[in-house]
C-alpha positions, 0 to 999 in steps of 0.5 A, a space after each residue: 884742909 878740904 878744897 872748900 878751905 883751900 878756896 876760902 885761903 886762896 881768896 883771903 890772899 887775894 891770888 888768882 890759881 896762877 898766882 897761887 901755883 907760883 907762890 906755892 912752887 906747884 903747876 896750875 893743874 895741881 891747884 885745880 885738882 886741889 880745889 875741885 877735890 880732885 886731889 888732897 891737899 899735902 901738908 906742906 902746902 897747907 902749912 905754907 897756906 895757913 904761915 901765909 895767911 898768918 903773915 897778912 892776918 898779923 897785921 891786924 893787930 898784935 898778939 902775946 905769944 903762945 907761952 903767955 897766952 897758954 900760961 906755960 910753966 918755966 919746964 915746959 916753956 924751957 922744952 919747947 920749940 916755939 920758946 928755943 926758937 921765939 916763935 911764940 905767934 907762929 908756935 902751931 908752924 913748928 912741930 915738936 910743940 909741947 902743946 897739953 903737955 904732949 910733943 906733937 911731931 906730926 902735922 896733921 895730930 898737931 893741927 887738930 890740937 892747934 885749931 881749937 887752941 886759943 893762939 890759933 883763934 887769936 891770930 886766924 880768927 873764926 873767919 879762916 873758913 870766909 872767902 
């Protein structure tokens, strides 16, 4: 995530940098540096952005879960922790997703998958960018 998207987010949510410092639990100066590219994003909060955003961006409309969209076999669905757990609109929050037949245990090889993944683009849409 670079500042341009962390900016774009922040706006969607329609919060202020104080307000957005209180929900992410961080000070104001850490989301100034954070969107003047001052500082990298962590991926904790790039996570909790994009579970944020996922919350106001599902109530647009309904989604199948991740298992049907992707048409997952029975042994892969049974692996997976978006199946165990039933999470299947929020499978790309959870690492250790068997995702292309790999288990994906770190955020950020996850997120390169997940972003061009059809459950992604479904929920967020193309306009995560759009401020």
């Amino acid at each position: 995530m670079d500042n341009h998207e962390f900016i774009s987010i922040r706006k969607q949510l329609k919060k202020t940098q104080r307000q957005m410092s209180e929900l992410l639990g961080s000070s104001i100066k850490a989301i100034h540096s954070y969107e003047q590219g001052w500082r990298s994003i962590p991926p904790y909060v790039e996570r909790q952005l994009f579970f944020l955003l996922s919350r106001v961006k599902q109530r647009r409309g309904v989604l199948e879960d991740c298992w049907k969209i992707k048409k997952c076999p029975s042994m892969r669905k049974n692996q997976c922790p978006a199946w165990e757990f039933r999470v299947g609109k929020l499978c790309w929050f959870i690492n250790g997703t068997i995702c292309e037949g790999i288990i994906h245990t770190r955020w950020s090889e996850k997120m390169k998958i997940c972003r061009s993944c059809e459950v992604w683009k479904a929920l967020m849409g193309d306009d995560s960018r759009e401020a």
